[in-house]
ZADO-1210 file (C-alpha; in nm, 4 decimals, padded with zeros to 6 digits):
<atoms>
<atom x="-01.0188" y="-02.1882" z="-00.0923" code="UNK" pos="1"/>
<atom x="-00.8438" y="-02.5094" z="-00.1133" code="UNK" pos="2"/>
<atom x="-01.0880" y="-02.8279" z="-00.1662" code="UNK" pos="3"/>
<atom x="-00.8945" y="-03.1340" z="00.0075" code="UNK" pos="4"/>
<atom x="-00.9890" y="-03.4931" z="-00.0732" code="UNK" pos="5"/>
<atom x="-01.2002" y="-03.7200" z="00.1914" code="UNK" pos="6"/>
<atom x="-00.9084" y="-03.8790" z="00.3351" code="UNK" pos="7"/>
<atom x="-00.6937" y="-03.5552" z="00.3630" code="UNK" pos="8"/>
<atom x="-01.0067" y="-03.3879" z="00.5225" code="UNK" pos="9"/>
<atom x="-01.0155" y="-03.6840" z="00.7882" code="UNK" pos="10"/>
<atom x="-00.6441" y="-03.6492" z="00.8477" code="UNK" pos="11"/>
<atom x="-00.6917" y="-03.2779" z="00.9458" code="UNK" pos="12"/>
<atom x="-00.9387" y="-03.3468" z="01.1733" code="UNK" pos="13"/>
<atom x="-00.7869" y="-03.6411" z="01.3794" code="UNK" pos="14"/>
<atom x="-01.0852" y="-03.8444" z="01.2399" code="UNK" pos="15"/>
<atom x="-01.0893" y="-04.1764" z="01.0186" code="UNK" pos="16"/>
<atom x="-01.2119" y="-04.1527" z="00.6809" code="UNK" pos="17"/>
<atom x="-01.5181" y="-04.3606" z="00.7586" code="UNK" pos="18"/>
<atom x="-01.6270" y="-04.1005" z="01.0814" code="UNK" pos="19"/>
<atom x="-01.6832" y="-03.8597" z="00.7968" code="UNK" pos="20"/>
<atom x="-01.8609" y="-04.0930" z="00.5251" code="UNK" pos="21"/>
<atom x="-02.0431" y="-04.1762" z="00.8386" code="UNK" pos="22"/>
<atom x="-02.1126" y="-03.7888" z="00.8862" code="UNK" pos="23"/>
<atom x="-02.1669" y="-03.7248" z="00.5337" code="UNK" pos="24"/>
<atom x="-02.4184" y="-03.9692" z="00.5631" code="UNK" pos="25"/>
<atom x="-02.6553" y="-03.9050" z="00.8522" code="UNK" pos="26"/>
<atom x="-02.6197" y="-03.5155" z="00.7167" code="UNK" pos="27"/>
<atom x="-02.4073" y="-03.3186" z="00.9414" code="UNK" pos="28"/>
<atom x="-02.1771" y="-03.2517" z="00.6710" code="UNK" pos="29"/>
<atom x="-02.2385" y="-03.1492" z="00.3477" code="UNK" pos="30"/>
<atom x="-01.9438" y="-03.1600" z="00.0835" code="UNK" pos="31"/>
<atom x="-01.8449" y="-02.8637" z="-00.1383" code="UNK" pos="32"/>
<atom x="-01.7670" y="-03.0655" z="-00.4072" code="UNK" pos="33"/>
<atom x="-01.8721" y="-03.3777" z="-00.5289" code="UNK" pos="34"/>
<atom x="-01.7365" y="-03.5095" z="-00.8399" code="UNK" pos="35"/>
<atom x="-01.9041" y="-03.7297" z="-01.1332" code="UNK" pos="36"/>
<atom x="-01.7381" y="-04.0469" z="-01.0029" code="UNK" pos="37"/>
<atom x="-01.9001" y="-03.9451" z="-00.6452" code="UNK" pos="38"/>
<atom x="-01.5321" y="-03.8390" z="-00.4598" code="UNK" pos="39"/>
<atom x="-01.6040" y="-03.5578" z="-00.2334" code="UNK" pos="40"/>
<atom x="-01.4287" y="-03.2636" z="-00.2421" code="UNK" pos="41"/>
<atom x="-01.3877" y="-03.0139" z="00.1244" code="UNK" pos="42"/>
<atom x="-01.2595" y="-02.7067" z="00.2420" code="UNK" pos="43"/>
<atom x="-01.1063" y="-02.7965" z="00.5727" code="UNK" pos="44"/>
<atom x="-01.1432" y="-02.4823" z="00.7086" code="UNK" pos="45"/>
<atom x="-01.5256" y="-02.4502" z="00.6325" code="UNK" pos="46"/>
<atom x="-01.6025" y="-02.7802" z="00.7640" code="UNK" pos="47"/>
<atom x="-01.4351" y="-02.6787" z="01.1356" code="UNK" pos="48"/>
<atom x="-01.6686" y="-02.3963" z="01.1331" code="UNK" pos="49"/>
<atom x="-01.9726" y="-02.6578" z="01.0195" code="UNK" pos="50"/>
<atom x="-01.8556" y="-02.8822" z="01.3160" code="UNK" pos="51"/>
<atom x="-01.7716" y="-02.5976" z="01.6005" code="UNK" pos="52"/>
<atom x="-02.1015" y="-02.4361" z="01.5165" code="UNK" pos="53"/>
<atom x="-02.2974" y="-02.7721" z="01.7017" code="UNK" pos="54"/>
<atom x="-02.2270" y="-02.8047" z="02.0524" code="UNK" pos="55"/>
<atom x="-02.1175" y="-03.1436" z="02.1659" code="UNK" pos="56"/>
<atom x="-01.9895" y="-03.3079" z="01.7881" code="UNK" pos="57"/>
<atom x="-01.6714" y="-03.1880" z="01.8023" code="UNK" pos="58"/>
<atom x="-01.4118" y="-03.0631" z="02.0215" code="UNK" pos="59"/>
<atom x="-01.0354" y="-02.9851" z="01.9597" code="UNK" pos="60"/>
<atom x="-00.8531" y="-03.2657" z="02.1680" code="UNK" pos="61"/>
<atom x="-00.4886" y="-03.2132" z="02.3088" code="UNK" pos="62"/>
<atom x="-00.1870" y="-03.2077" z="02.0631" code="UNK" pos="63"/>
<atom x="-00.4842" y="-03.0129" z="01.8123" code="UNK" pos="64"/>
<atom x="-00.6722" y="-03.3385" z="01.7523" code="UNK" pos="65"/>
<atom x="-01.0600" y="-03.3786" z="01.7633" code="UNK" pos="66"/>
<atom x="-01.2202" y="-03.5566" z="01.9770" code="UNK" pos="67"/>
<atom x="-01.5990" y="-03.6385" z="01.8746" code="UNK" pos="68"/>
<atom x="-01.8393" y="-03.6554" z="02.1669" code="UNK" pos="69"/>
<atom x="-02.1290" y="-03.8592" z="02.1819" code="UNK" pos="70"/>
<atom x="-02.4441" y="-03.7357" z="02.3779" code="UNK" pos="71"/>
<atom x="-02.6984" y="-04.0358" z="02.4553" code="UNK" pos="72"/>
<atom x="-03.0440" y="-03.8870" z="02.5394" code="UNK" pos="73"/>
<atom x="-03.1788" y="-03.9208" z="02.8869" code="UNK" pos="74"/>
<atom x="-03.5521" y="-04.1220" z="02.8272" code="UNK" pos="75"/>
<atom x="-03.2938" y="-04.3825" z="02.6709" code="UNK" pos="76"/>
<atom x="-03.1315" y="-04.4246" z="02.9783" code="UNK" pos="77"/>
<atom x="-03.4559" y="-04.4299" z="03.2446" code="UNK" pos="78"/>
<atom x="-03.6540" y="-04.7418" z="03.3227" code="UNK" pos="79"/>
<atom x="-04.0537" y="-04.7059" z="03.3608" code="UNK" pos="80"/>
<atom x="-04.2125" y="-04.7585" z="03.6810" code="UNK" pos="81"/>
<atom x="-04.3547" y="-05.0545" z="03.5951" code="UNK" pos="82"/>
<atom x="-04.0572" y="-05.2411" z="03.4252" code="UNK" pos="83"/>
<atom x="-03.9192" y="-05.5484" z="03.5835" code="UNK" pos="84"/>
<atom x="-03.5865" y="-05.6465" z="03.5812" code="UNK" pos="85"/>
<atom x="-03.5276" y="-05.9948" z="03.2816" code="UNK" pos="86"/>
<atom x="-03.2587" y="-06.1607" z="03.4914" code="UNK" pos="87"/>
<atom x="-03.5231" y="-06.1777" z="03.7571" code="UNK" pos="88"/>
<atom x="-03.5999" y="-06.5266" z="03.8537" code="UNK" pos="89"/>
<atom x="-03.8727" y="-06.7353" z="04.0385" code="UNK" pos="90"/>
</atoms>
């Protein structure tokens, strides 16, 4: 197993370093590694089964890229019955 830094973890996956701080963050990826200074340490190959394993984060994108899919939940999108529209006016 061959731990990778951040950055060369990102490059693999067609991702910017801050998409997986942002990941490592919110907890869909957990490091293998992390050092005393606080650098995080991955094994690519582990972290493509992390991210294939949840339907809809990731999905290989032509020329072997990822592509990261957003899903917006559907009650975010509707508008109550009784909601009136603010550009409304008198």
């Amino acid at each position: 197993m061959e731990l990778v830094s951040t950055g060369a973890l990102a490059k693999a996956l067609g991702v910017s370093r801050a998409a997986v701080n942002r990941w490592v963050g919110t907890g869909l990826l957990v490091p293998d590694v992390t050092t005393p200074g606080g650098h995080h340490r991955w094994d690519v190959d582990r972290v493509r089964e992390q991210l294939g394993g949840r339907d809809g984060v990731l999905g290989e994108a032509p020329g072997g890229r990822y592509a990261v899919v957003c899903a917006v939940a559907h009650h975010a999108l509707s508008t109550p019955a009784d909601a009136t529209p603010r550009d409304t006016q008198e």
